[in-house]
C-alpha atoms as an extended CHARMM CRD file, in Angstrom:
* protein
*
        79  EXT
         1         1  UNK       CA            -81.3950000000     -122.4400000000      -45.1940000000  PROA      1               0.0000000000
         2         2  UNK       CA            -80.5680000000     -119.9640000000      -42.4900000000  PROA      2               0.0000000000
         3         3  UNK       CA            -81.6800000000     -116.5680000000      -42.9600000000  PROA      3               0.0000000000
         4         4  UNK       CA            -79.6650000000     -113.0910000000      -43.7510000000  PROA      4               0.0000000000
         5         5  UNK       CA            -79.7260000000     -110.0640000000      -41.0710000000  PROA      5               0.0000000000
         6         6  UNK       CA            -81.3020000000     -108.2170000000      -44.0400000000  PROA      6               0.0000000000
         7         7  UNK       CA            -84.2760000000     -110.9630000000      -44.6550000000  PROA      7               0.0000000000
         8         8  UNK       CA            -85.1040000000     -110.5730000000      -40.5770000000  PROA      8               0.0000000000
         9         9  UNK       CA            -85.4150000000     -106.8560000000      -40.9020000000  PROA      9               0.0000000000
        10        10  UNK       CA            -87.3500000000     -107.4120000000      -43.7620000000  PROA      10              0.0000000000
        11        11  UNK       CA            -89.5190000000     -109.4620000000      -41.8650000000  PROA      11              0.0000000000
        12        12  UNK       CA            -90.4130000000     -106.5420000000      -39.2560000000  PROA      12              0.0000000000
        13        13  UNK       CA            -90.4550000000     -103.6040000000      -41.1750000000  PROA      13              0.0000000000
        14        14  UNK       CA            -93.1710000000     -103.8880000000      -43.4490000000  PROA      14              0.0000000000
        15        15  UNK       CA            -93.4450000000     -100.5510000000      -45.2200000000  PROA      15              0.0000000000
        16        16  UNK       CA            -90.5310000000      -98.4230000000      -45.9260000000  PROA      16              0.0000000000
        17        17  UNK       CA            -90.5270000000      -94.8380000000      -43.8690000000  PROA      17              0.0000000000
        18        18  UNK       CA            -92.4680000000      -91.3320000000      -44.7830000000  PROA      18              0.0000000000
        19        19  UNK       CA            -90.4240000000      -88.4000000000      -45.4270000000  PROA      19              0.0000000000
        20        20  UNK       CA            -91.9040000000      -86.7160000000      -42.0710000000  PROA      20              0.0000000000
        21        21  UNK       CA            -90.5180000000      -89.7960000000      -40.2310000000  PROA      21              0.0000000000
        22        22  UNK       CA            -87.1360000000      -89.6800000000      -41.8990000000  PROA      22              0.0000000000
        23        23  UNK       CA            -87.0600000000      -86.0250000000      -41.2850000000  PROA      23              0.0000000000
        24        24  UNK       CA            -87.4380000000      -86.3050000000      -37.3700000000  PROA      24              0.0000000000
        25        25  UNK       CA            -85.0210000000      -89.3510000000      -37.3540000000  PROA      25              0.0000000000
        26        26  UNK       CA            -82.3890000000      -86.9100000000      -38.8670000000  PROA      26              0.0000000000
        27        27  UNK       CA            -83.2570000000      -84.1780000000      -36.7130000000  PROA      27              0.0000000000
        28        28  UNK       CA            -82.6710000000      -86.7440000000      -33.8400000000  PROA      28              0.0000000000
        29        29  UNK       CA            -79.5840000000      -87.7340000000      -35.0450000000  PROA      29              0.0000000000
        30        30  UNK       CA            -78.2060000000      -84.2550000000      -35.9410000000  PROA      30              0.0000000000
        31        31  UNK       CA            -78.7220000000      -83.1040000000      -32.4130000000  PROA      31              0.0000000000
        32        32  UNK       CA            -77.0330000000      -86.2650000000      -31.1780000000  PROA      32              0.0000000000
        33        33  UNK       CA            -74.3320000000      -85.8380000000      -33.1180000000  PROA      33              0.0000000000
        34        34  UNK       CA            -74.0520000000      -81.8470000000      -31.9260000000  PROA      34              0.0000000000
        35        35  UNK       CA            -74.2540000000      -82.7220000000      -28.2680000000  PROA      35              0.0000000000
        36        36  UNK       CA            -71.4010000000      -85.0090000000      -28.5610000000  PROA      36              0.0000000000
        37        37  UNK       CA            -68.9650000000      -82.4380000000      -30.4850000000  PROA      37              0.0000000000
        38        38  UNK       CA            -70.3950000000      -79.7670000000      -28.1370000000  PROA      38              0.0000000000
        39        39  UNK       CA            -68.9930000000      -81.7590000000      -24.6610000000  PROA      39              0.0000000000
        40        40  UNK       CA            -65.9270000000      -82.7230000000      -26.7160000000  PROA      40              0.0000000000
        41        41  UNK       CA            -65.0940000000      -78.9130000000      -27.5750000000  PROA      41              0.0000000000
        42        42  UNK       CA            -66.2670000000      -77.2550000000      -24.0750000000  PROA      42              0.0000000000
        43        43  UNK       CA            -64.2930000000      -79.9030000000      -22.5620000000  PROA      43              0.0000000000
        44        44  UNK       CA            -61.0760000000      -79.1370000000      -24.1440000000  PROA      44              0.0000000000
        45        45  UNK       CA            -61.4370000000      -75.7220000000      -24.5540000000  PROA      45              0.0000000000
        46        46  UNK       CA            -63.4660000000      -74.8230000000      -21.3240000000  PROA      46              0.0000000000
        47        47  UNK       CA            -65.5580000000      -72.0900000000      -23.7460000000  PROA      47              0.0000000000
        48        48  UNK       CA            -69.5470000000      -73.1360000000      -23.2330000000  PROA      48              0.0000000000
        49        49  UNK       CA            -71.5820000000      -72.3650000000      -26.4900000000  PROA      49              0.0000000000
        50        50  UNK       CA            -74.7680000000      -71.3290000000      -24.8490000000  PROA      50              0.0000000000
        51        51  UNK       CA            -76.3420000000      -69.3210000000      -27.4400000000  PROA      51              0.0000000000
        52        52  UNK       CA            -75.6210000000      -71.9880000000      -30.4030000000  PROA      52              0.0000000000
        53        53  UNK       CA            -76.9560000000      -74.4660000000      -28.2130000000  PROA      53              0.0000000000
        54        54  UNK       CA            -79.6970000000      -72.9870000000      -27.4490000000  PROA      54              0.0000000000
        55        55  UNK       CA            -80.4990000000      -72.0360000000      -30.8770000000  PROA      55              0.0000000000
        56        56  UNK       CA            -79.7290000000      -75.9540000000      -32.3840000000  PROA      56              0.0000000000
        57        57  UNK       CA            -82.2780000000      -77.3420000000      -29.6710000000  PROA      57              0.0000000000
        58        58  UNK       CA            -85.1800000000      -74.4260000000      -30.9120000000  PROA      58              0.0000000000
        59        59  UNK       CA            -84.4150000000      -75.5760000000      -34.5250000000  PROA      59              0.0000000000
        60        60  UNK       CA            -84.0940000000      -79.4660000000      -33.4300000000  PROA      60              0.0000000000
        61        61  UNK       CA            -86.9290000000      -79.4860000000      -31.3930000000  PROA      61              0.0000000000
        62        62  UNK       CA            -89.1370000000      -77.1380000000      -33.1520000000  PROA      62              0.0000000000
        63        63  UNK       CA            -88.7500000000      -78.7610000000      -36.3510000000  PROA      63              0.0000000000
        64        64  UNK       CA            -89.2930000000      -82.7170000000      -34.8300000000  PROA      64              0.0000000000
        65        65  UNK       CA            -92.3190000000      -81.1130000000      -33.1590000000  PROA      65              0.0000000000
        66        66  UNK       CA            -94.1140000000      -79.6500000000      -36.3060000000  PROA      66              0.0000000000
        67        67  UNK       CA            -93.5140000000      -83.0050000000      -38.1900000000  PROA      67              0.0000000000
        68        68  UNK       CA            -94.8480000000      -84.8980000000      -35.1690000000  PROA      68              0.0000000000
        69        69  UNK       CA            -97.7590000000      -82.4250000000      -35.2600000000  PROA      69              0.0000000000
        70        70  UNK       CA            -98.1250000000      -82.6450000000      -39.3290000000  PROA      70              0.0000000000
        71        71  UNK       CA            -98.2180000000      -86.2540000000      -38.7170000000  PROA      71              0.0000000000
        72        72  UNK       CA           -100.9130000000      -86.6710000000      -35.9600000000  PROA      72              0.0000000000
        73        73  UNK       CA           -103.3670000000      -83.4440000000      -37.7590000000  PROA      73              0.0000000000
        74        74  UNK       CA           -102.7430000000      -85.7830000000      -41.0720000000  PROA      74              0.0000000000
        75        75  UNK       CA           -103.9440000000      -89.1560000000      -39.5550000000  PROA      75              0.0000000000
        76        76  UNK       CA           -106.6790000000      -87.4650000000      -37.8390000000  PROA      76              0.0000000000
        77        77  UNK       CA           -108.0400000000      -85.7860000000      -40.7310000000  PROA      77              0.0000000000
        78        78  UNK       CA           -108.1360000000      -88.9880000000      -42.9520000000  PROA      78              0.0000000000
        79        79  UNK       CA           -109.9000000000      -91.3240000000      -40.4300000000  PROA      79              0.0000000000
């Protein structure tokens, strides 16, 4: 019997994600998301939102960083 698409992902992800991990991949996506809206507005409009970009990559960035860091101090200190 052939197999699903879910039953092949299955296969390759073994464990299901951390929080940390989900966190960052949210924070990825978030920014993503923002950078796309961002062009679309300063596009139309011709305004550039400097400052609000500025302050969505610090919180983007800074918070994918920590949980990256969390992660690494965490394996580290268990081995």
């Amino acid at each position: 019997m052939k197999k699903t698409g879910i039953e092949i992902l299955q296969k390759f992800h073994k464990k299901p994600l951390d929080n940390l991990s989900l966190y960052v991949i949210y924070c990825i996506a978030f920014f993503t998301v923002y950078s796309i809206a961002e062009f679309i507005v300063s596009s139309i409009t011709g305004v550039s939102h400097d400052t609000l970009t500025e302050a969505v990559k610090f919180f983007c960035g800074g918070e994918a960083f920590l949980c990256c860091l969390l992660k690494l101090l965490k394996i580290r200190k268990t081995t």
